[in-house]
C-alpha positions as CSV (number, residue, x, y, z in Angstrom):
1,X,0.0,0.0,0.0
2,X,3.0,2.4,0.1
3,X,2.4,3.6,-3.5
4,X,-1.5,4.4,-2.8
5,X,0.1,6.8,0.3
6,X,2.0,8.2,-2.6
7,X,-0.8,8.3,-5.0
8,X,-3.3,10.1,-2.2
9,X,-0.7,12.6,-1.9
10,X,0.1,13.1,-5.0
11,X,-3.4,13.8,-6.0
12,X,-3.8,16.2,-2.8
13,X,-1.3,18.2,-4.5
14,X,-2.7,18.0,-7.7
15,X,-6.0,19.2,-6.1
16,X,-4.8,21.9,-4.3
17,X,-1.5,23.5,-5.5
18,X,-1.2,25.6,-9.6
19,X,-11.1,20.4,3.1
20,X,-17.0,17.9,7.4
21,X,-20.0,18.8,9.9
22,X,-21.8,22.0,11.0
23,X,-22.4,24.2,7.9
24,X,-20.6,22.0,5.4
25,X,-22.4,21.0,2.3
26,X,-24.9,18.2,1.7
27,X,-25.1,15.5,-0.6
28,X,-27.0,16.5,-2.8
29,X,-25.7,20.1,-3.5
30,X,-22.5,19.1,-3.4
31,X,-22.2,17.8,-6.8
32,X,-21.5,21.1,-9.2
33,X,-17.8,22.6,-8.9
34,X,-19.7,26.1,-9.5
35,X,-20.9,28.3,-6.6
36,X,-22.7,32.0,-6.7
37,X,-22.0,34.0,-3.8
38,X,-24.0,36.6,-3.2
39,X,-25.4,38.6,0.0
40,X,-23.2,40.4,2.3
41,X,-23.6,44.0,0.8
42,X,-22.5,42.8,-2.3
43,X,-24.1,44.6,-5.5
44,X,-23.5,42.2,-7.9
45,X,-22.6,38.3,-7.4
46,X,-19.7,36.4,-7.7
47,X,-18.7,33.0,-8.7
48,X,-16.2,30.1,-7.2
49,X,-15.1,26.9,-8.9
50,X,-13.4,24.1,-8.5
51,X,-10.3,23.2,-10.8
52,X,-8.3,20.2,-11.5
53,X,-4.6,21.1,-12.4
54,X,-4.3,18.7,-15.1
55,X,-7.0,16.2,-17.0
56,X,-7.7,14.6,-20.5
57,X,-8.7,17.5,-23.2
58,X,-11.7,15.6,-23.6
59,X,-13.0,16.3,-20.3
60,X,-11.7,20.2,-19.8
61,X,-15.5,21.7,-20.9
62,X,-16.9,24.8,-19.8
63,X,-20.3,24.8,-19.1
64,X,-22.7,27.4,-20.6
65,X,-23.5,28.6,-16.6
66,X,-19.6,28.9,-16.4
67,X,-19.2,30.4,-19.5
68,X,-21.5,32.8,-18.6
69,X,-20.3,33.5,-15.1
70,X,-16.6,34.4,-16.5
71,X,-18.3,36.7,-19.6
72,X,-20.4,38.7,-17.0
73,X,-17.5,39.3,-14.6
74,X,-15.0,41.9,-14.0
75,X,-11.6,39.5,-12.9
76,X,-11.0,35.9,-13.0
77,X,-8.9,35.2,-10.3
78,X,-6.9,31.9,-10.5
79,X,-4.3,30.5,-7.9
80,X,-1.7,32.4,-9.6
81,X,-2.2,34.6,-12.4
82,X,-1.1,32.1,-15.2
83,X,-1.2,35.2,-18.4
84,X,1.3,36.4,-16.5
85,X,4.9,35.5,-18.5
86,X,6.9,36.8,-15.0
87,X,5.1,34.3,-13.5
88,X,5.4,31.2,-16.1
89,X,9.4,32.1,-15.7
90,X,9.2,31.9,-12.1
91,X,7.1,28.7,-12.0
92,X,10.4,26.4,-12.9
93,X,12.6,27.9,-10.3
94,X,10.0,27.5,-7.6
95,X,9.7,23.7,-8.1
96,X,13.4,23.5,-6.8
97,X,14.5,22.7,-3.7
98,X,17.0,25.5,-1.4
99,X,20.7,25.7,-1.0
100,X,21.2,23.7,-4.2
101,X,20.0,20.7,-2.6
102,X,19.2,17.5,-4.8
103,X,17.8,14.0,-4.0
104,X,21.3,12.5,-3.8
105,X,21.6,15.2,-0.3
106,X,18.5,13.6,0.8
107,X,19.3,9.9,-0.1
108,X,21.5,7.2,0.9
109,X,23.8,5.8,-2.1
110,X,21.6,2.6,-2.6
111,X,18.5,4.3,-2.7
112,X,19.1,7.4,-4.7
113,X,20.9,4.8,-7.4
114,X,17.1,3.1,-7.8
115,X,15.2,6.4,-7.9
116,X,18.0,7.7,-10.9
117,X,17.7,4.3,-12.5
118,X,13.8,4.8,-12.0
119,X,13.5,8.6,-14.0
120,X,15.9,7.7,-16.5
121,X,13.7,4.4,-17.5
122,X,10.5,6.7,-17.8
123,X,9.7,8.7,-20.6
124,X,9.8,12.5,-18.8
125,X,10.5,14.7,-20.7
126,X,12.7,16.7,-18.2
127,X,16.6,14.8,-17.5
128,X,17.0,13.6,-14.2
129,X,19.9,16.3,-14.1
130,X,16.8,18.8,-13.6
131,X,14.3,16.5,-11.6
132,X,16.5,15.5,-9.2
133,X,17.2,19.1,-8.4
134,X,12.9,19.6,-8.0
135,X,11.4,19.3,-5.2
136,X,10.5,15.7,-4.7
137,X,6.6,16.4,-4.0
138,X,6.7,18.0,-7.4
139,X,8.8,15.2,-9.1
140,X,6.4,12.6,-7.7
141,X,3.5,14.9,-9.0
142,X,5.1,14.7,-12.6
143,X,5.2,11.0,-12.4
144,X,1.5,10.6,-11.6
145,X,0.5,13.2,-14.5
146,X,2.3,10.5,-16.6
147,X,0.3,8.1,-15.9
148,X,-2.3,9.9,-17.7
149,X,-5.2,7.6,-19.8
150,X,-5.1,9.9,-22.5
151,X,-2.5,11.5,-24.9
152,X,-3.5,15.2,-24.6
153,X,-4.2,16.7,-21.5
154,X,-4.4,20.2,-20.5
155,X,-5.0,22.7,-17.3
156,X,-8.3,23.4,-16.8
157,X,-7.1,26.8,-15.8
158,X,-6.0,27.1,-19.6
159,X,-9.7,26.5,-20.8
160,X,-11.4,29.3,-18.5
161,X,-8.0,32.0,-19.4
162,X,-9.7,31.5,-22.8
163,X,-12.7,32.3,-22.6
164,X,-12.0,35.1,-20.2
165,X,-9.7,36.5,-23.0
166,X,-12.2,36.0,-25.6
167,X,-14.6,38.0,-23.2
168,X,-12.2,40.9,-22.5
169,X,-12.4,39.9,-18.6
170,X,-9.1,40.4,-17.0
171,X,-7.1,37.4,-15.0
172,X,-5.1,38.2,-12.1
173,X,-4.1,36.1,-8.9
174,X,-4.8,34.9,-5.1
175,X,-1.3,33.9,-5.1
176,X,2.4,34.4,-6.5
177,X,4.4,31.4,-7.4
178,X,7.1,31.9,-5.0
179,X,4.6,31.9,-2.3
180,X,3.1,28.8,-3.9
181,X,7.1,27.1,-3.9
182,X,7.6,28.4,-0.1
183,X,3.9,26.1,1.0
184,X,5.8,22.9,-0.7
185,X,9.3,24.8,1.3
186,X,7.8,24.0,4.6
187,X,7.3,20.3,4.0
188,X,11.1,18.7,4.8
189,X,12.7,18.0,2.0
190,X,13.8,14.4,3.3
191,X,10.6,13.4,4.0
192,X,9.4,14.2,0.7
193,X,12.1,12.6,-0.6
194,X,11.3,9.0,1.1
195,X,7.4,9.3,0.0
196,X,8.7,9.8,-3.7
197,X,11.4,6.9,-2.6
198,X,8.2,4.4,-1.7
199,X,6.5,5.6,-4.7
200,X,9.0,4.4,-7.2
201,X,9.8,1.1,-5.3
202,X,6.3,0.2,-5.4
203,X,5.9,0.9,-9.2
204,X,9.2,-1.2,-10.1
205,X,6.9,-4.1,-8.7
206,X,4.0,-4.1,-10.5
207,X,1.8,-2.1,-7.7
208,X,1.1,1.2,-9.1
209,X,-2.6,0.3,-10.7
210,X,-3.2,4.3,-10.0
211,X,-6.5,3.1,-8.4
212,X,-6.4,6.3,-6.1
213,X,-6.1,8.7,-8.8
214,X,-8.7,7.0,-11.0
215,X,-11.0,7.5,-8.0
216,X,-9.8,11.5,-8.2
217,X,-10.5,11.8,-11.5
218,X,-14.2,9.8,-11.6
219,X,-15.4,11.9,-8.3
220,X,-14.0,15.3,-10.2
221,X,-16.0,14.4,-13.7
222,X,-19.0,13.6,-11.6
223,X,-18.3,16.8,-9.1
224,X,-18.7,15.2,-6.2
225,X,-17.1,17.5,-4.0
226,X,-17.9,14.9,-0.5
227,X,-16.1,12.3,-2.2
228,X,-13.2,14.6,-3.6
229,X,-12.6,15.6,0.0
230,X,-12.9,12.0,0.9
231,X,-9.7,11.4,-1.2
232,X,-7.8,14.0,0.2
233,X,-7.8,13.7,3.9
234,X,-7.4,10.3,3.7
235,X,-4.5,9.1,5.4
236,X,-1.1,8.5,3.8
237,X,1.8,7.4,5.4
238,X,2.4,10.8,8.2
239,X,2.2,13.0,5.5
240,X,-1.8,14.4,6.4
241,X,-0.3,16.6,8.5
242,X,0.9,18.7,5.9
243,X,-3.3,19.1,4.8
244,X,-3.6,22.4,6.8
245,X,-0.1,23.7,5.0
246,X,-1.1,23.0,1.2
247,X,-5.3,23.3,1.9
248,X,-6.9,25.5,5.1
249,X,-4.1,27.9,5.8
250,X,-4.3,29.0,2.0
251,X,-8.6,28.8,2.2
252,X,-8.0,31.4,5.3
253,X,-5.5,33.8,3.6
254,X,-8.2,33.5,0.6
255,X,-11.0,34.7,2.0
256,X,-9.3,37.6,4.2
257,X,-8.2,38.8,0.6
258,X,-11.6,38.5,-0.7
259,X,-14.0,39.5,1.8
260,X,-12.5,43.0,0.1
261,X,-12.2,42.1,-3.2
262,X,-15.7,41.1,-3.3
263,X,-17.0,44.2,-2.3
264,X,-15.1,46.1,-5.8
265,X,-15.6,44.1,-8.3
266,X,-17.6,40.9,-9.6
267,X,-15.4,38.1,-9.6
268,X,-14.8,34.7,-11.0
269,X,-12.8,32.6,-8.3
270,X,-11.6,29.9,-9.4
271,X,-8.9,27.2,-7.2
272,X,-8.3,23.9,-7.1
273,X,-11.8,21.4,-6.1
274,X,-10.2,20.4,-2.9
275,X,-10.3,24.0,-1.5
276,X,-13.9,23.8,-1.6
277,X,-15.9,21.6,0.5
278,X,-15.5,20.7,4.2
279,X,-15.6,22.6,7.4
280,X,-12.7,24.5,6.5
281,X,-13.6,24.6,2.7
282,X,-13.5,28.0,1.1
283,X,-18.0,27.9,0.7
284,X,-18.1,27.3,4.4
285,X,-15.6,29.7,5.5
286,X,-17.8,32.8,3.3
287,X,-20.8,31.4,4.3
288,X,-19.0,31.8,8.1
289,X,-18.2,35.4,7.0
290,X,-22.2,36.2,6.2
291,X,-22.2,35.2,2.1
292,X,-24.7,33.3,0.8
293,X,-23.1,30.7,-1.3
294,X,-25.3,28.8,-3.2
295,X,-24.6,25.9,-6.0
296,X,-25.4,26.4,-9.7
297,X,-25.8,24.0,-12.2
298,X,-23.1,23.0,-13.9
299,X,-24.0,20.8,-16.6
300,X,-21.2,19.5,-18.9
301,X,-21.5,18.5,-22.5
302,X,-19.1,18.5,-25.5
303,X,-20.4,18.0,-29.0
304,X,-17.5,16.0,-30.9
305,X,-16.2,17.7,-34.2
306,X,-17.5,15.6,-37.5
């Protein structure tokens, strides 16, 4: 089971980085990734929805609700602002680790030779030379993108730039990529390093069925929020601890920034889904600060080109 420890983390951080009782959602409204938040003094509404970092083509669609929601607002804000070219540069140098430190400082000989042996085998398309210099959350990440069923894949966060560009709507940021690098920063290095370690060990034997990440990616097409929160706080090998680092801190920071956001401009917010539900979810946390939040339908169809 070490590489499903690997796998739940790995998807954590694919959920959350680019939340169960009192007011947290029910079933039912629970599955649509798009909330209105209204209420609160605010004039007009806003929007929040939940992203995945990185899925099949086939399955990035924007929903004619969504679609409207972005067209009608002021600002899309994203995690990071991702039109921003300062912050594309910056995105590579934040994924490594401090004080020139690389998996062979963080690894025993033995060890570090099978995890080498193990990223020169795959097919990445970064050398080992770089990856080994990344931090290892990140590397691992890579990996389990890799594993992807399909042959294109893209960031949702690409699909809803678009049509905020085709609107005219301007994209800015809850975040900065260095402050993004410093959340992974605070996880040790070494232990990140011995997760990634148990990963590929597990892999080289035949384990890695990527059962956990097939669950992620079934609960996010079907937008079940309960189940997507499910995933993420199950436990993984000492490494939940890190939830409130990557998840609530961030959720908390968020809604201090737009509690006065809100009140300027109508806004588009949207994070990765595991932000989202849970006690310490963003909807509960500005429903906690007096906002209604409310689901909206968010019904997805593509029509294949003939």
């Amino acid at each position: 089971m070490k590489l499903q420890r690997m796998k739940r983390f790995s998807a954590l951080v694919i959920l959350c980085i680019t939340g169960l009782a009192g007011m947290a959602q029910n079933s039912k409204e629970s599955n649509t990734l798009l909330w209105k938040i209204s209420g609160n003094g605010l004039a007009k509404p806003s929007y929040l929805y939940g992203t995945i970092h990185m899925l099949c083509a086939d399955d990035a669609v924007i929903s004619p609700n969504f679609k409207k929601a972005i067209n009608n607002a002021d600002e899309v804000y994203l995690e990071v602002n991702l039109d921003n070219l300062m912050e594309i540069f910056g995105a590579l140098g934040g994924m490594k680790m401090k004080g020139d430190t690389t998996l062979e400082d963080l690894l025993d000989p033995k060890d570090y030779a099978r995890v080498k042996e193990y990223f020169e085998k795959s097919e990445s398309m970064i050398p080992f030379s770089m990856l080994e210099t990344f931090q290892p959350i990140m590397a691992a990440s890579l990996l389990s993108e890799g594993t992807s069923p399909c042959d294109n894949t893209v960031m949702m966060e690409q699909e809803i730039m678009g049509v905020a560009k085709d609107g005219g709507v301007g994209i800015n940021g809850l975040e900065t990529m260095a402050y993004q690098a410093g959340v992974l920063d605070s996880i040790p290095y070494k232990l990140q390093a011995q997760q990634l370690l148990k990963y590929i060990d597990a892999a080289a034997k035949g384990e890695d069925d990527n059962k956990e990440m097939d669950e992620l990616m079934d609960a996010y097409k079907k937008q079940d929020l309960d189940k997507l929160e499910k995933i993420m706080v199950a436990s993984d090998a000492g490494m939940s601890g890190f939830t409130d680092i990557l998840l609530y801190h961030r959720n908390q920071n968020w809604v201090i920034k737009l509690k006065k956001l809100l009140l300027k401009k109508s806004l588009v917010v949207a994070v990765g889904a595991g932000h989202l539900p849970g006690e310490k979810g963003l909807i509960n946390l500005l429903r906690k600060e007096g906002y209604k939040v409310t689901p909206v339908e968010n019904k997805l169809t593509k029509t294949k080109e003939i």
